[in-house]
DOPAPA-16118 format. One line per 4 residues: number of its first residue (from 0); their letters; for each residue x, y, z of C-alpha. Coordinates in nm, 3 decimals, always signed. Layout:
N
NUM = a = X,Y,Z | ...
This chain:
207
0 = xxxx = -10.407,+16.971,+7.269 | -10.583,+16.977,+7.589 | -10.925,+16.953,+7.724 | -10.902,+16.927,+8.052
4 = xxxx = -11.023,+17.248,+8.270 | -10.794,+17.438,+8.381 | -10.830,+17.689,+8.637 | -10.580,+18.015,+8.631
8 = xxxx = -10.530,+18.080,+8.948 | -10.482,+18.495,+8.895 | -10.716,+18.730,+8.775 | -10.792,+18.827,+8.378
12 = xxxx = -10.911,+19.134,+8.278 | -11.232,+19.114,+8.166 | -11.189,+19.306,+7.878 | -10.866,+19.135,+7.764
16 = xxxx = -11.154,+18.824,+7.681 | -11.239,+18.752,+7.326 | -11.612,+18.670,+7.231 | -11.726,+18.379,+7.063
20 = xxxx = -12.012,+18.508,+6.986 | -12.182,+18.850,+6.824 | -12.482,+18.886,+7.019 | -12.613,+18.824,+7.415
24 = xxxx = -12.980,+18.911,+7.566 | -12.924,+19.218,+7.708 | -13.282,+19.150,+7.892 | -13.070,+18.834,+8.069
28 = xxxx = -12.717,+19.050,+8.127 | -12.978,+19.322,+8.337 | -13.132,+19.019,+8.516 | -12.743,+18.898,+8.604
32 = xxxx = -12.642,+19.279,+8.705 | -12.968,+19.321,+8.946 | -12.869,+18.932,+9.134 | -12.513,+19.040,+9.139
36 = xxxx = -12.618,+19.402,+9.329 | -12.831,+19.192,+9.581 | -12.502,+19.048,+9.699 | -12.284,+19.197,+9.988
40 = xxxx = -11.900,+19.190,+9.911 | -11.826,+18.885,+10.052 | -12.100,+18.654,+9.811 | -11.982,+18.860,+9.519
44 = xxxx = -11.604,+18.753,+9.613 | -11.755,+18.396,+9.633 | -11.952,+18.395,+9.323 | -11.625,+18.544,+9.102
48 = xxxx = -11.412,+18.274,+9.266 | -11.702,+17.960,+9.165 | -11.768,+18.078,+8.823 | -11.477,+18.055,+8.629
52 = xxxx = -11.494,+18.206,+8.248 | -11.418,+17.922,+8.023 | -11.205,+18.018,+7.758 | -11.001,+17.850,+7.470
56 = xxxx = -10.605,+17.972,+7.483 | -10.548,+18.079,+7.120 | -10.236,+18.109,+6.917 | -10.216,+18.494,+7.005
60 = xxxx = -10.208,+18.426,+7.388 | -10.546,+18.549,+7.423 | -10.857,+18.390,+7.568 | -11.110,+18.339,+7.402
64 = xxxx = -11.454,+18.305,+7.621 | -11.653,+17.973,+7.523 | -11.948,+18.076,+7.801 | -12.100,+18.295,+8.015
68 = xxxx = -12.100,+18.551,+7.800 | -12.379,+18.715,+7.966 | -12.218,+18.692,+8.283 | -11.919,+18.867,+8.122
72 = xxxx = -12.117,+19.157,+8.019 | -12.284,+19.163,+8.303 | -12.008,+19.178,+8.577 | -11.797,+19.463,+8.290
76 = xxxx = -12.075,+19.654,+8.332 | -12.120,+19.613,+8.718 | -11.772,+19.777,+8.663 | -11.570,+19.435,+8.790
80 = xxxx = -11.231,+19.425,+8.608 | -11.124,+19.095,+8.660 | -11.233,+18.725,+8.665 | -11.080,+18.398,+8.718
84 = xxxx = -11.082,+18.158,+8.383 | -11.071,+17.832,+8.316 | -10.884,+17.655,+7.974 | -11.089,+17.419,+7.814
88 = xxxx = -10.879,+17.396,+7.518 | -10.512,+17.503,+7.442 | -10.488,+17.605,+7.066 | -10.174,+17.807,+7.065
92 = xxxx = -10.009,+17.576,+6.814 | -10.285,+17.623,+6.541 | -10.151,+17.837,+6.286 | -10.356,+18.189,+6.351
96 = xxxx = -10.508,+18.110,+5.932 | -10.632,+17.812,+6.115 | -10.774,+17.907,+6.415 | -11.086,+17.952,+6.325
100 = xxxx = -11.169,+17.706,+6.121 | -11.065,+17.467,+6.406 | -11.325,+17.687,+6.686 | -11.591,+17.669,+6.423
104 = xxxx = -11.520,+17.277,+6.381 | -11.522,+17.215,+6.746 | -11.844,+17.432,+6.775 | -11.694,+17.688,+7.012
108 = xxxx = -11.752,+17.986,+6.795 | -12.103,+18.107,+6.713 | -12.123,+18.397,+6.441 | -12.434,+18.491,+6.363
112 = xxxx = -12.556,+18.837,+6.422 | -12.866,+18.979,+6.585 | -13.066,+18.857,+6.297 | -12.943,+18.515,+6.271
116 = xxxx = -12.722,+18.572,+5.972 | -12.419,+18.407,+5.971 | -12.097,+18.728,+5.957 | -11.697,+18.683,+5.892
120 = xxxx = -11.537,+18.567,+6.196 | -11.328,+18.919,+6.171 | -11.714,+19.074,+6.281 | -11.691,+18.924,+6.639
124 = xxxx = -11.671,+19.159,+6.907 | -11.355,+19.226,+7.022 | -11.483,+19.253,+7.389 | -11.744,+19.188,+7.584
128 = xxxx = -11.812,+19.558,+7.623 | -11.835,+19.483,+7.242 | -12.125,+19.244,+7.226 | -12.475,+19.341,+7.053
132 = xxxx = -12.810,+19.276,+7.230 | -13.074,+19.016,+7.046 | -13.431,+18.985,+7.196 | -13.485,+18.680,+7.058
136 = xxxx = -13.152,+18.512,+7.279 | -13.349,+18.700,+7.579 | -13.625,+18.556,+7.477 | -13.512,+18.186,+7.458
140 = xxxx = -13.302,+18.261,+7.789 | -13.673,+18.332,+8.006 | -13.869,+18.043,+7.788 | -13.623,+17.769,+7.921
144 = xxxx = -13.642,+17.938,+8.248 | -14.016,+17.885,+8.287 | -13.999,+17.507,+8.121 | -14.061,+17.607,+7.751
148 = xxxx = -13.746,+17.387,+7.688 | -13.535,+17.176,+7.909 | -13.138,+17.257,+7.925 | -12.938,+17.118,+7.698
152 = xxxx = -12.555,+17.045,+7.658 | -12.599,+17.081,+7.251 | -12.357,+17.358,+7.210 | -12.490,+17.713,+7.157
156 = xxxx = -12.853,+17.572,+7.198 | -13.059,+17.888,+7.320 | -12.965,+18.081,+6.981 | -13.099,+17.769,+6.813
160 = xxxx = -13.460,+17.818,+6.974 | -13.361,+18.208,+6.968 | -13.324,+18.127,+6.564 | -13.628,+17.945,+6.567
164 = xxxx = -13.845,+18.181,+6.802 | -13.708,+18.478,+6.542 | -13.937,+18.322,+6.228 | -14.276,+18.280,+6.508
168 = xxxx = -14.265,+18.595,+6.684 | -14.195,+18.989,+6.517 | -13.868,+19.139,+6.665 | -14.118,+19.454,+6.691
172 = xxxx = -14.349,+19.233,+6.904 | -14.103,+19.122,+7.167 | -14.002,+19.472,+7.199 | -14.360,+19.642,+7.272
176 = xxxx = -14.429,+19.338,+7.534 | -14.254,+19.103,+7.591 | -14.457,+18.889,+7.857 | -14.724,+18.861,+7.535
180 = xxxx = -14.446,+18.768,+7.287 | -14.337,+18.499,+7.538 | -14.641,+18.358,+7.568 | -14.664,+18.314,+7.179
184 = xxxx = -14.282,+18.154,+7.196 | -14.494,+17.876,+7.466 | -14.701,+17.813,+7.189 | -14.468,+17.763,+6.990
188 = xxxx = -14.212,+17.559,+7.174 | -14.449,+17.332,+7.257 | -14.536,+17.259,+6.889 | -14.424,+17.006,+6.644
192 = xxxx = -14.244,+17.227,+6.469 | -13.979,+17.258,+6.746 | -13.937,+16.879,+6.750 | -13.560,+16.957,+6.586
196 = xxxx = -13.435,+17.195,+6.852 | -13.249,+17.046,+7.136 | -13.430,+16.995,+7.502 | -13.793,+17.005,+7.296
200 = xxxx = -14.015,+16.838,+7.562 | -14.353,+16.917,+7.385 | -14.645,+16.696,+7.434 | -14.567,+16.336,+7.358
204 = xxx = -14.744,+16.115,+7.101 | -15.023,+15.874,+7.258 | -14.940,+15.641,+6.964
């Protein structure tokens, strides 16, 4: 088994990618698809050729996309078909019973759905075209942005907070404003009962 990155040199199809996870921000993928129309040809050519998908090689021969998700959806939608990947782990000798198991162990598959209920791993999208939009991952995504959390390597770490933001803030509220919900998520961030979450940088003790 390997772990080392490793760059295929000719193109995917985007939609030949398998999800790791149920749900994106759709409020983020719009963000991605406005940047990526600011671009002229040649900076979109550059940015596809710098941001490889990261994908685990399963024992189907299909990828299956680790990150960027968002990006994914974003770029399918911007109607690109293809995208350079990158291997971070080779699990085509897993028996396909065990595959699974062995993503969920090595914290590369994320199945919860847009209301933070864990699903069967036969409920992930089979494409990014596929995946389901949760305001609360949107609103995570902008609250790191402005400094509500710090980035973190912890593995699938803005659906932790977007987990955590879910039982502060109505769905309903983020939906009818979401510049007022995010200011309650602040609030909340910064309090001690986000000390768990990963990248917390609320106020420090003076003890």
């Amino acid at each position: 088994m390997t772990n080392t990155r490793e760059p295929r040199v000719h193109p995917v199809p985007i939609l030949s990618l398998r999800p790791t996870q149920m749900t994106v921000g759709m409020r983020e993928v719009k963000e991605k698809r406005k940047r990526w129309r600011e671009r002229n040809k040649t900076k979109q050519a550059d940015l596809l050729g710098k941001h490889m998908i990261p994908v685990v090689y399963g024992p189907d021969l299909r990828y299956y996309v680790i990150d960027h998700h968002h990006l994914g959806r974003a770029l399918h939608d911007e109607g690109v078909k293809e995208v350079l990947v990158t291997i971070v782990g080779d699990l085509r000798m897993v028996e396909r019973e065990a595959f699974w198991g062995v993503m969920d162990n090595k914290r590369w598959v994320y199945p919860y759905d847009a209301k933070g209920e864990r699903r069967s791993f036969r409920d992930l999208p089979k494409s990014v075209a596929d995946l389901k939009d949760d305001p609360f991952r949107s609103l995570a995504g902008e609250l790191r942005r402005m400094g509500g959390f710090a980035k973190d390597t912890t593995p699938f770490s803005e659906f932790l907070w977007a987990d955590f933001l879910r039982r502060q803030v109505s769905r309903k509220a983020v939906e009818a404003n979401f510049d007022k919900a995010l200011e309650k998520a602040l609030a909340a961030a910064r309090s001690k009962a986000a000390v768990y979450l990963p990248g917390w940088c609320g106020p420090a003790d003076d003890d």
